[in-house]
Every structure is written in structure tokens, then in C-alpha cells.
N, C-alpha and C positions, 0 to 999 in steps of 0.2 A: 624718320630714317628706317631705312630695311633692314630685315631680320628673321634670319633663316636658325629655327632650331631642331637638332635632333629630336622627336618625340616616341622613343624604342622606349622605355625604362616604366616600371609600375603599371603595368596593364595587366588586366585579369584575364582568363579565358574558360568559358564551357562548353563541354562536346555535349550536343543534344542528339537526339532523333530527327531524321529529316524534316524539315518545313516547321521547324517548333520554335513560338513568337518570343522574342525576350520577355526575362524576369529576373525580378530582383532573387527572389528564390533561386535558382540556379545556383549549383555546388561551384563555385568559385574558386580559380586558384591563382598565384602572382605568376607571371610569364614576363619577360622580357621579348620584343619583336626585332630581330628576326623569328619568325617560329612557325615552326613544322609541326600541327597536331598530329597527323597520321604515323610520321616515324616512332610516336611512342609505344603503338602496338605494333611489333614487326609477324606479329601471325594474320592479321587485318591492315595490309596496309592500303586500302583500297575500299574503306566504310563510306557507305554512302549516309551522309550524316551532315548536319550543321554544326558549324563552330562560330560561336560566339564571343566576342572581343570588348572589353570595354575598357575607359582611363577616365579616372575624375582629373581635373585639373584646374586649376584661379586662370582668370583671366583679368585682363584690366584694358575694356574696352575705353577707344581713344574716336572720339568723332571723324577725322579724319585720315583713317587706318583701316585696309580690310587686312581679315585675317582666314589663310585659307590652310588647308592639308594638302598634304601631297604623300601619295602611296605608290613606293617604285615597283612595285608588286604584289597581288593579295590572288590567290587561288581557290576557289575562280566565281564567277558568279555574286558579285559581294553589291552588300549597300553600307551604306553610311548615314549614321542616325545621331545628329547633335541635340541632345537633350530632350529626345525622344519626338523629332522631326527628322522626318528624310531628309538628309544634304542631296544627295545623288547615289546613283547605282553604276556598277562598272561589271562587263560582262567576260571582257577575256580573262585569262589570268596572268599574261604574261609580259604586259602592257603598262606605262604608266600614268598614272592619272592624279587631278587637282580638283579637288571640291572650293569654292568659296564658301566659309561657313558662317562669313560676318553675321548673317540676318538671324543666326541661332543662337547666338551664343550670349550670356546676359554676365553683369558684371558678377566675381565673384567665382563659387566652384561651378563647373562646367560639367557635362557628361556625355563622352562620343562613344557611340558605341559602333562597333562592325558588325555585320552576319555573313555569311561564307557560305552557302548552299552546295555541298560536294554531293552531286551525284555519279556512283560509277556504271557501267566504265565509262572514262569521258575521256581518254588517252592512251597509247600504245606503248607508253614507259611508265616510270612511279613520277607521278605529278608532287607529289606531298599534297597540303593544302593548309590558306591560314594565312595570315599576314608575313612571307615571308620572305620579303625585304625591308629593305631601311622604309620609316615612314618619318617627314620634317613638318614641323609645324611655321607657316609663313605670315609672316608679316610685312602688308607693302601701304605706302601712300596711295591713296583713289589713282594717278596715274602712275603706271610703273610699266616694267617691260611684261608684255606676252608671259609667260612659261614657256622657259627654251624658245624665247622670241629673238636671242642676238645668235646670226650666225655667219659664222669663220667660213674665209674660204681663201687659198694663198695660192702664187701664180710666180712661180719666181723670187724676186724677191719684193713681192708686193701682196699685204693683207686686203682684200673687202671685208665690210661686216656693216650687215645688216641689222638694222636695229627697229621691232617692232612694238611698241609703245601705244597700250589702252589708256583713257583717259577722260574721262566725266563728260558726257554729251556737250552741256553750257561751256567747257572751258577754251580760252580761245588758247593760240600757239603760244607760251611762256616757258618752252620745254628745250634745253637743247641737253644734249650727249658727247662727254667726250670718251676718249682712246688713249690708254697708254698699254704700249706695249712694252713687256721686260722679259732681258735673254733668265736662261735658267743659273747665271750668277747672281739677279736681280737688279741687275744693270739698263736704265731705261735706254732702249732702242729706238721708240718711236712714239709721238704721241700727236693727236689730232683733235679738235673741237667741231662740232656741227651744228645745228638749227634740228631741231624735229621738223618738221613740215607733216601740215594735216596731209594726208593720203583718205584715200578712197575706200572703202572696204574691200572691193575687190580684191586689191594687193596682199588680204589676209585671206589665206587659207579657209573654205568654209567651213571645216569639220572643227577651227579654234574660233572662230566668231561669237560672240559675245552679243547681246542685244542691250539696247539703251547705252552706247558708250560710242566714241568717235576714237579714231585713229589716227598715230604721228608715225614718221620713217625718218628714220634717218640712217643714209647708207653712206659710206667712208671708207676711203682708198688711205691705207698708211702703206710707206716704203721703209725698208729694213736691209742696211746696206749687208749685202755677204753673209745673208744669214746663214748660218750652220742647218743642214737637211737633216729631217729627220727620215730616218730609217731601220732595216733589223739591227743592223751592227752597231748603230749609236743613236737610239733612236730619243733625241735630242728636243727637248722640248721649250717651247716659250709660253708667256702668260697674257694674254692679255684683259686688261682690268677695266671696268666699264662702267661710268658712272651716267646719273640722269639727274643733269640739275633744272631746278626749278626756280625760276625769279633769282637766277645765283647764284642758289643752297643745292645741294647734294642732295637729294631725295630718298637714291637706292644706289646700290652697287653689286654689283657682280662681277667676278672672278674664274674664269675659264683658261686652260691648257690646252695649247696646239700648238702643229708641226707645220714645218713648209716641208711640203712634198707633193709629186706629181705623180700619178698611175694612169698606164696603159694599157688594155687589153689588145694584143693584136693575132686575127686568125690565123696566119702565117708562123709569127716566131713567140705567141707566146705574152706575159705580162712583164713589163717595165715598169719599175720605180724609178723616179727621178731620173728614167733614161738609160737606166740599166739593167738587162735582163736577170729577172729571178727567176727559179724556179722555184713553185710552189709543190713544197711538202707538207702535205695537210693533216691534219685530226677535226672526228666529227666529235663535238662537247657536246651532252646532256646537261642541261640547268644545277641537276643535282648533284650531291657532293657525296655519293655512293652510304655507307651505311652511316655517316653523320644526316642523311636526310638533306631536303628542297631549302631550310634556311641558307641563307647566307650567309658564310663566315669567313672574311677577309682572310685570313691565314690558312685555312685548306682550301680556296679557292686560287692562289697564288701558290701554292704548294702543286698544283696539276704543272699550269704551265714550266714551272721548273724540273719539271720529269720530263715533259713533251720536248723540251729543250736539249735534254741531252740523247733523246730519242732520235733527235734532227729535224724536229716538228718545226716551223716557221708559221706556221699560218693556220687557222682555226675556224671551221664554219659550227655558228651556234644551232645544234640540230636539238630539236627542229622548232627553235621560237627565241621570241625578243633575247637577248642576253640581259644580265643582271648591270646596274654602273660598274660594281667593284671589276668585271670581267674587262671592262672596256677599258676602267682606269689601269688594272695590269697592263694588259696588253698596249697601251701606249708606251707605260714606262718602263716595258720590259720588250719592247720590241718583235711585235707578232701583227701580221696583218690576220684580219679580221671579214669573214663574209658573214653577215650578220642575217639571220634567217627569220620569217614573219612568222609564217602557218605553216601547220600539218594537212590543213582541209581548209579548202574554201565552203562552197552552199553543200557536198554532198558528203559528208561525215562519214567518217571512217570506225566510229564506236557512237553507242549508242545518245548520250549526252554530252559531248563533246562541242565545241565551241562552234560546229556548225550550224547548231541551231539558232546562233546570232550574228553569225559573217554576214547577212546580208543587210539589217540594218545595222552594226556597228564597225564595219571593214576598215571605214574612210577616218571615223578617227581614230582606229589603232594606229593603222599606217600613220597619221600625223604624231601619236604620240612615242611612236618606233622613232620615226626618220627624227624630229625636232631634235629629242632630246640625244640622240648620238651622230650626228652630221657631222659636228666640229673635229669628232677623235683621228687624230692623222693613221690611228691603224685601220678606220674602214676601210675597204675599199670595194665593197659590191653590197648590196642588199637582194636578198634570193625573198621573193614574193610566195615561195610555195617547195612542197616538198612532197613528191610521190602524189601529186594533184589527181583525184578521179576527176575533176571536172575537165581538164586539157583535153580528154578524148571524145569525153561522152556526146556531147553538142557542140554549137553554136554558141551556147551562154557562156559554155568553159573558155571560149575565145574571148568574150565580151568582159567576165571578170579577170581575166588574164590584162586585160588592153585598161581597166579602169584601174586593178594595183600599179599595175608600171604611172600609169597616169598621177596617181595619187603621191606616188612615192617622187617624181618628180616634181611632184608641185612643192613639195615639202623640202628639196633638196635641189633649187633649180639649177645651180653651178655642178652639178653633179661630181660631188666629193666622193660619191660612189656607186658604180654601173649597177644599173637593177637586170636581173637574171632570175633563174628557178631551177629547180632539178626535178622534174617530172619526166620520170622514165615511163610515162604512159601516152606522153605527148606523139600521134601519129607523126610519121617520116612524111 
């Protein structure tokens, strides 16, 4: 069975000199993750320096169980070292991302450690830097869903969802999926069974492709009589619950929140919800939580939008990169649409070490791990690829990476839950 843990609590940390290798020596202290190393010196808050992360932990490996991590945010430049092997490395910082760590990890205490390479300047605001979002330790059977592989998408009063399912090269189709869906009384509204059916790889994204493993789909239309719309004024939620049984048994399950509602962009009169005109009153959010520092902290993050509220704020672009979950999960239950922002800089950097030194091999799977994991929330409603772009004017290629994000971001969202745009006031007339 699947098995999602929080893994924030007893983790050590060392701020070293740049590019300096772990050790056990290392002045060590107890941190809990979310964490913000740099907000502790507020006369330095922009040291270019390594911070180093580590957690012992038991494990109790199961032959037929991988077990991976998942990091909603690490700043920036970071790897990941399970018992002093590379799991993987992750380049942006504002992106999320999933190691499989089954093949490191031995029965008994455990040891992951992180490194953080901050070079400044590498940003035009206070980045922070360090592990500092939620990170879950996961557990799934050899076939289980993608990461952020079921996605929601609603039309009235009818859900699809997508369901993208890895699964051990040898194994044949023994896989199906069902659907229930429940109003926000917990009142089941709908519920549906399906088959996985082997698919093609194609149908999977290639920046989530996997090698040595084959793939199941299963896609499902439920109907939902009179559903209640979600919007600002009652922005009304449902649950839908999602299991993957195997040979019968229940294998995993997941639990996701969404709305039915519809968005329009029109050049004439303007954006519609559900068919009726809003105006949008916006604020530009920065990640950070002003002199609490770049951690995330559910309660002064949900503390903004309730000012911006009685401001007359409605609506919110994440300036200028991925938003954090806690922001997305507000904003749903607190009724704000959402333009959800990628980059500051595509190939041509706007500071010295800043994340354009990796946009061009790593662009395609930020954008998948942007768009995957916030599609579902009924407050997006546009994803903006870019912000104040040098590349829009300079050439031909600032056209060509302009046409490959919009590209990406749809592949990743093909029912288009949310219009891709940009704000590049450098973009020739």
C-alpha cells in the first residue's frame, strides 16, 4: 500500500564556503525544513556559500516497494546524496522535484544528505536559500501513478481525469482505476471504474519518461448532477479520491481538491468566469514572507492574502516564479485566481549566476514539474512563461524559446485549465 510522509523534522545543517565537499566534521546544528539559511544573517543576506543538509533515518526495505523523496522546493542549484551516492541533482530552485532512492538505501539507519551551491548574485529580489519548502518521503508498489500523473479537468457538469500509471516493463495489464468523487459535505457524488490500458510512451510527456518500465492510461468521464461552481465569492470545493487496484487489491490512493469552473479570456470585453464578467484586481507576490525570510510558513503565508482581501485584491500573479503548494492551496480555499509565473530569464541572464545558466538544458522539465503538479487547482487560470524576457527582442531564438515554453506548458496541460501568456515589456510591437 502507498504512503506519503512528511519528512521536515530532525535534519541537521552546515553553512560552509563555497564548493566545500561534505563531512562528518562539519559544526552541525538541529534544523527543522522549511529553512531559510541566509535570513539568519540579515547584514549578508546574499552570501555566496554552500549549505549543507542531512537526516539519518530506519528504513525497512520491502522487495516489492520503491521508495522515493520529493522536494517542493530547495534553493537553488542542489543534489541529493543517499548514503553518500548521488540520487540526482536539481537546478532551478523554484521547481519541484522527486528522486527514486530505492537503489541506495540499505535496511536499517539511512543517510540523505542535500548540498545547496548559492552563488550570488543569482536574483533581482532576496531568494533565501536551503531546503525551503515542505519535503515527503514516498512510498509506492513497482506500479503506481506518475508524480502529479492524475489530472482533473471539469466542463460543466462533467469531470475527465487522466490517469498516468508506470509499471514494471514484464508486467502484463492487471491494473484498473477507479473514481469517487465527494461534494465538500463528503457526500459521494460520483463514482466510476476503469481498465488501465497499456499506452504508448508517447502519451507520456518526455521530460517525465522513465527508462526500463512500460505504461497504463486510464482516462474517465464522471457526471456530477448540479454541481455547485467554484468561484471568488464561494469558491466551493470537491474531492476527488483515486485509487489503483491491482489483481482486486487497492495498491495506492490519492486524494486531490477541485472545482468546476470555466475561464475565458476575451480581447474585447475582458476575462469570464463561469460566464461571467470579472474584473481583475491584481497583486504581484514575491515567494518570500518579507523579514520572516523564503521558508514557508502556512500562517504568514495565508496571513498576506487576507490583507490583499480587504485591499480588493481578487487575483494574484506569482512574481516572478513557481509559487509554493501552501499559496495554491490558499488560494483555492480562499477564493483568488491565480496567474502562475515560470522564469525571470530564459538563455540570457539577467545576474550573474542565476538560473540562466541552466534554462537551456533544464527548461522542459521545470515546465512539466510547474504545470503537473498545479493544473488541477480551479484558482489557475493562466501560466505566464516569462517575465521582462531579454531574449523576446534580441533574436530569432528569443521567438524559438518563446514557441518551445508555450509548447511545453501545453503538452503538460492539454485541456488547457490555464492560458499560457508572458509579460515582456521588451517584446518588439
Amino acid at each position: 500500500m502507498s504512503k506519503k510522509t512528511l519528512f521536515c523534522d530532525n535534519w541537521e545543517f552546515s553553512k560552509q564556503p563555497f564548493g566545500t565537499e561534505y563531512s562528518e566534521n562539519f559544526d552541525w546544528r538541529k534544523v527543522d525544513v522549511p529553512h531559510d539559511y541566509l535570513i539568519g544573517d540579515t547584514k549578508n543576506l546574499y552570501e555566496t556559500s554552500t549549505g549543507w543538509y542531512r537526516k539519518r533515518f530506519d528504513c525497512r526495505k520491502s522487495p516489492d516497494t520503491l521508495i522515493s523523496v520529493r522536494f517542493e522546493g530547495v534553493y537553488m542549484d542542489s543534489a541529493v546524496f543517499v548514503n553518500g551516492a548521488l540520487a540526482g541533482e536539481w537546478k532551478y530552485g523554484y521547481s519541484t522535484f522527486e528522486f527514486d532512492v530505492t537503489d541506495w538505501l540499505k535496511e536499517g539507519e539511512n543517510l540523505i544528505a542535500v548540498r545547496v551551491n548559492y552563488k550570488s548574485p543569482n536574483s533581482r529580489w532576496y531568494s533565501g536559500a536551503g531546503i525551503y519548502r515542505n519535503v515527503w518521503l514516498k512510498e509506492t508498489p513497482f506500479a503506481h501513478f506518475l508524480p502529479d500523473g492524475i489530472y482533473i479537468s471539469t466542463e460543466n457538469n462533467i469531470v475527465t481525469v487522466t490517469d498516468e500509471i508506470c509499471r514494471p516493463e514484464n508486467e502484463l495489464n492487471r491494473h484498473s482505476v477507479r473514481h469517487t468523487v465527494t461534494d465538500a459535505e463528503g457526500n459521494i457524488v460520483a463514482e466510476s471504474l476503469s481498465p488501465a490500458i497499456a499506452a504508448d510512451i508517447s502519451v507520456i510527456p518526455p521530460a517525465v519518461r522513465k527508462s526500463g518500465v512500460r505504461y497504463s492510461l486510464s482516462v474517465q468521464t464522471l457526471i456530477v448532477d448540479n454541481p455547485v461552481k467554484w468561484d471568488i465569492e464561494n469558491p466551493y470545493l470537491y474531492t476527488l479520491n483515486t485509487e489503483l487496484i491491482e489483481d482486486g487489491r487497492v495498491t495506492e490512493t490519492e486524494s486531490l481538491k477541485f472545482g468546476f469552473r470555466s475561464i475565458e479570456f476575451t480581447c474585447d470585453k475582458g476575462f469570464f468566469l463561469n460566464g461571467k464578467h470579472v474584473k481583475l484586481h491584481g497583486s504581484c507576490e514575491h515567494h518570500d514572507l518579507g523579514a520572516l525570510g523564503a521558508a514557508q510558513n502556512k500562517a504568514a503565508l495565508r496571513r498576506r492574502p487576507l490583507q490583499l482581501r480587504e485591499m480588493g485584491i481578487n487575483s494574484i500573479r506569482t512574481s516572478h516564479n513557481m509559487p509554493s503548494v501552501e499559496l495554491m492551496e490558499a488560494a483555492d480555499e480562499m477564493g483568488f485566481l491565480i496567474l502562475s509565473e515560470g522564469f525571470d530569464m530564459w538563455e540570457r541572464s539577467k545576474t550573474e549566476f542565476d538560473y540562466g545558466r541552466f534554462f537551456k538544458e533544464h527548461a522542459a522539465k521545470d515546465v512539466a514539474a510547474w504545470v503537473r503538479r498545479d493544473r488541477n487547482h480551479p484558482s489557475l487560470i493562466a501560466w505566464s512563461i516569462g517575465n521582462e524576457i531579454y531574449d523576446a527582442h534580441a533574436d530569432e531564438r528569443g521567438q524559438e524559446v518563446n514557441s518551445m515554453l508555450a509548447y511545453n506548458v501545453r503538452l503538460n496541460d492539454p485541456r488547457r485549465n490555464g492560458y499560457v501568456t508572458s509579460g515582456s515589456n521588451y517584446l518588439q510591437w
